[in-house]
Residue, then its C-alpha position, 0 to 999 in steps of 0.5 A: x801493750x807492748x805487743x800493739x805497739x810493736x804491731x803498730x811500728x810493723x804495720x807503719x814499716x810494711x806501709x812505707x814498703x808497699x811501693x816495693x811490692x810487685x805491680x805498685x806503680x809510682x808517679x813520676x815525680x814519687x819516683x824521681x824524689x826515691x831515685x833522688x833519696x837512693x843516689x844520695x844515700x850510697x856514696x859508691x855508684x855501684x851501690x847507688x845505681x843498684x839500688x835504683x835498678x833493683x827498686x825501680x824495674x818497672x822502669x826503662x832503663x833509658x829513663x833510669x839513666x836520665x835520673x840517676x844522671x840527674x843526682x850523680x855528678x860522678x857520671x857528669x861526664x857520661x852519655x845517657x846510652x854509657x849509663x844504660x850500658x852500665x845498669x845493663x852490665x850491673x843487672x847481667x854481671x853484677x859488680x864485676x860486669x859492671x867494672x869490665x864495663x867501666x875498664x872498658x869505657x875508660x880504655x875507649x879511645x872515644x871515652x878517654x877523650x870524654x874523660x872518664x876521670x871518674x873512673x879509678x883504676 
């Protein structure tokens, strides 16, 4: 009995997984509520746009930007382009490529005047 019910709970748990597997698609509005549920889950950024980045591959990161900007006020005050450049940075250089990222854009003379208040240095 015991053994069933724990190949049950398994099964379920690899069945909420399948949208991970290689070559699974998800709708836009299914991807929109799982970008929506990780962002909101890692209050770091780094965290959260890794998160999205490493789940979501299939995506342009053009369009990842748009909807992590969507539920992350902290990048309010950044373009949709400084939000690729970000997840470029965390998918070539990981956490310290995307905090060169960060120290940059915030020494930017055209950044700082945007207001890059977010950033902690």
């Amino acid at each position: 009995m015991a053994d069933e019910a724990q190949d049950e709970v398994a099964g379920a748990s690899l069945d909420e997984l399948t949208w991970l597997q290689p070559g699974q698609r998800a709708t836009p509005p299914e991807a929109l509520r799982r970008i929506q549920a990780l962002c909101a889950s890692r209050p770091d950024l780094f965290a959260a746009m890794f998160l999205v980045l490493a789940t979501h591959q299939e995506l342009p990161r053009d369009m990842l930007a748009a909807a992590i900007k969507q539920f992350r006020a902290d990048l309010d005050s950044c373009s949709r382009d400084d939000v690729v450049g970000l997840l470029t940075a965390i998918w070539n250089g990981g956490k310290s490529g995307f905090d060169a990222v960060l120290r940059t854009r915030a020494s930017s003379p055209r950044k700082a005047a945007a207001g890059l208040s977010w950033v902690k240095e």
